[in-house]
N, C-alpha and C positions, 0 to 999 in steps of 0.2 A: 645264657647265664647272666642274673641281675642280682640288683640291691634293690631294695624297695624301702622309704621311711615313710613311716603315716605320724604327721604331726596330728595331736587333735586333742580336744578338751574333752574334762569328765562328763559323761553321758551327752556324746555327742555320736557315736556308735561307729567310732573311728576303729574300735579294736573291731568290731563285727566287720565293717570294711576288709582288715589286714586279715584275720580268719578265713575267711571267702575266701580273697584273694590269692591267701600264700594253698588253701584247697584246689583254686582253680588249676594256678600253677606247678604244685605237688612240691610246694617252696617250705623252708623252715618256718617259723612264724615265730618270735622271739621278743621279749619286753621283758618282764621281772627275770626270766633268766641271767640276764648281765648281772643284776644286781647279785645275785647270787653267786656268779660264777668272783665277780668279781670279791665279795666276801669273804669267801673260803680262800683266792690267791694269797691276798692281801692282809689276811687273817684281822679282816673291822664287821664291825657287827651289824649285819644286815638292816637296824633301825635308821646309823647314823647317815647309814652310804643314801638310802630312803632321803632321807631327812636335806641333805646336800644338793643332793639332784631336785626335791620338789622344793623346794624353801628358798627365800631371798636371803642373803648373807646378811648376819648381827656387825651388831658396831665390833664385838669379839673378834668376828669371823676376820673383819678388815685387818686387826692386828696381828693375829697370830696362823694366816693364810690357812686355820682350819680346813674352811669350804673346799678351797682351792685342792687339798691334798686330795679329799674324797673323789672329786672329780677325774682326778688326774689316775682314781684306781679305776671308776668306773670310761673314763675314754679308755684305758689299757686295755679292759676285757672288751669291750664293744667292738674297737678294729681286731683284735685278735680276732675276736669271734666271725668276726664278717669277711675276713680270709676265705672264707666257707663256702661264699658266693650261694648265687638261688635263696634268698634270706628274704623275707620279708620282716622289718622292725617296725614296733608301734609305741610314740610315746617317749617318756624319758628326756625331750632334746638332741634328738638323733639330728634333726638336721643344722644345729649348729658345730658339729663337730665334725658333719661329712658336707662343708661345704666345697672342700677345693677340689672332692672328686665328682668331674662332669659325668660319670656313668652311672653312678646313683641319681635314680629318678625319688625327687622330694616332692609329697604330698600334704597337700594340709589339709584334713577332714573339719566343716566347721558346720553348725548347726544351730537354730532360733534356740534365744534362750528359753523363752517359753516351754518348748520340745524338751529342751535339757530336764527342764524344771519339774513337767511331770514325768521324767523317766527317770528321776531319781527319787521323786515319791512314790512310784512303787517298787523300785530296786530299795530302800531305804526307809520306805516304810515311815515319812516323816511328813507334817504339813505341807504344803506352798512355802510362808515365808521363811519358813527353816532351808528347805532346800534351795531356796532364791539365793537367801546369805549364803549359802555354802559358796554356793558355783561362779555367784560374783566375788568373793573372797581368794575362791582357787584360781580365778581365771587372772586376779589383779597378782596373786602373788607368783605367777608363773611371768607373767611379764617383767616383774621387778626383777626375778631372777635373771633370765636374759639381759635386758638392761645392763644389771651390775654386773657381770659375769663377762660377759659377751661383748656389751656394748651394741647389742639389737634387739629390737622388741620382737618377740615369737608370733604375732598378728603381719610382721612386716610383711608382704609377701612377694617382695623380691628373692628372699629363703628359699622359696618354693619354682618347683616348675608346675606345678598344678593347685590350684585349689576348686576343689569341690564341696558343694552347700548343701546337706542331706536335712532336703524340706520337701520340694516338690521332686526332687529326687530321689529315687530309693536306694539302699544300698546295693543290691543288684546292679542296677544301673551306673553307679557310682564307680562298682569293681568292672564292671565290663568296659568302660573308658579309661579306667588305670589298665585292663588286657590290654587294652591297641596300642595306648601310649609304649609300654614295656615293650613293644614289639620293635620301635623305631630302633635304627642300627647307633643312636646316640646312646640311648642305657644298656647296649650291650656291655659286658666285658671283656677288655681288649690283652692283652699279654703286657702293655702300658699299663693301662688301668692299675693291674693287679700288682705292678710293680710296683708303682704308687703306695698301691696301700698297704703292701708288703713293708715298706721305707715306712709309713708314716705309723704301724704298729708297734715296731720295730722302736721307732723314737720315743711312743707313750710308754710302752712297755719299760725302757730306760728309764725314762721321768718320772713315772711310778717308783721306780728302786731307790731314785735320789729325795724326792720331794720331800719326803718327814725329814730328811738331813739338812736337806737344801732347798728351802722354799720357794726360791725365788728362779730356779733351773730353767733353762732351755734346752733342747733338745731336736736336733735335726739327723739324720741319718739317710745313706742311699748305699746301698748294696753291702749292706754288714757294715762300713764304715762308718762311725757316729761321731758326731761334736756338740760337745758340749759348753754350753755358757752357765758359769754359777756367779752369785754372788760373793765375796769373801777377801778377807785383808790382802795386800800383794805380799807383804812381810812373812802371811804363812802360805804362800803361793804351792810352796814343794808340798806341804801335809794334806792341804786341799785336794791338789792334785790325787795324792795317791791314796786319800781316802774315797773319792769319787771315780775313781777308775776302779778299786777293789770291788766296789756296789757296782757300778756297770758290766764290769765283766762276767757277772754271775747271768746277767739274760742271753737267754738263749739268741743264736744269730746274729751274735756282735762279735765281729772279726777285730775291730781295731778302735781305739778311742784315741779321741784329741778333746784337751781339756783346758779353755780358756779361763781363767779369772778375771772378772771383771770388778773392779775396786765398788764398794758400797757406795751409794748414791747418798743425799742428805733424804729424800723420801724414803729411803730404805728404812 
């Protein structure tokens, strides 16, 4: 039982990779799903949850933690969903959000621009320098987002425990070195592991509840028991309080909340 993330850029045939793979395996195989799943929870409309995840944050975004919420629905559906184990995920920034579990094995599929550049002129049907500017445009603003977001550029590749370069590689070859990899007893799934990421769904899931309320939330949790950090006056410390426990207690698997206030900062 595994986790599998294929980081990789547009037409660089990182989904054909995770396809194969999750076939080889008999594994789920999942990308625009989250975004979905996570639309319908959350009830936001499947353009902007899009829009958050590929797009670098506006000067807007900085003030009014916009971005920050969308993200916060779609990491909720993505570890719920990966509960599920045997998953293969493609895309999105899966692996900045699963980096502190060591049993997810993270790949990065990356490929010649050139290659990119005529497999999206016939997927697309558009010149050379049309598709050049795309792909160097999508590739600058995936970066930017990490960066701002994360504070890591998604090229880094310390993210990863593998990267693979499909050029004189094929993708066949490509998914049959991520088989052996998955095979090692490190990206198994441990009864840890899964507790892990039981705790750490568990916490987004909460933070999802609070974040339009409470933007600025934190959120830790280990065996049903959650704590939370908000922002908020200490003067209205009691109404904080039991307005952020009433929205907590509604997710599922939360046994008990603790709810600290933390006084507003001058960058707040």
């Amino acid at each position: 039982m595994s986790i599998i993330t294929i980081s990789r850029g547009s037409y660089s045939r990182g989904k054909e990779v995770a396809e194969k793979l999750a076939r080889a395996l008999n594994y789920e195989c999942i990308s625009r799903e989250i975004i979905l799943e996570a639309s319908e929870q959350f009830n936001i409309p499947e353009l902007k949850l899009v829009r958050a995840i590929h797009d670098a944050p506006t000067i807007l975004d900085r003030f009014t933690s916009g971005k920050e919420r969308f993200i916060a629905f779609f990491r909720a559906s993505l570890l719920t969903h990966l509960q599920r184990d045997n998953v293969v995920f493609h895309g999105l920034g899966s692996h900045f959000f699963l980096q502190q579990f060591p049993h997810v094995l993270k790949v990065r599929i990356s490929a010649n621009l050139e290659d990119r550049v005529r497999e999206e002129m016939i997927r697309e049907n558009i010149p050379a320098d049309e598709a050049r500017m795309v792909l160097v445009n999508d590739d600058d603003e995936r970066r930017r987002w990490g960066l701002q977001i994360f504070g890591h550029d998604s090229w880094n590749a310390l993210l990863y425990d593998m990267i693979l370069h499909i050029g004189n590689m094929t993708v066949d070859q490509a998914v049959s070195i991520i088989l052996h990899a998955v095979e090692q007893p490190c990206f198994k799934s441990t009864p840890e592991s899964q507790r892990m990421l039981a705790d750490e769904a568990l916490s987004a899931q909460v933070e999802a509840s609070l974040v339009t309320a409470f933007p600025k939330v934190v959120v830790d949790s280990g065996n049903g028991e959650v704590f939370i950090n908000v922002r908020g006056s200490r003067a209205d410390e009691k109404n904080i309080s039991k307005k952020v426990k009433r929205l907590a207690e509604k997710v599922e698997g939360v046994k008990s909340i603790q709810v600290n206030v933390v006084p507003f900062m001058v960058e707040d």
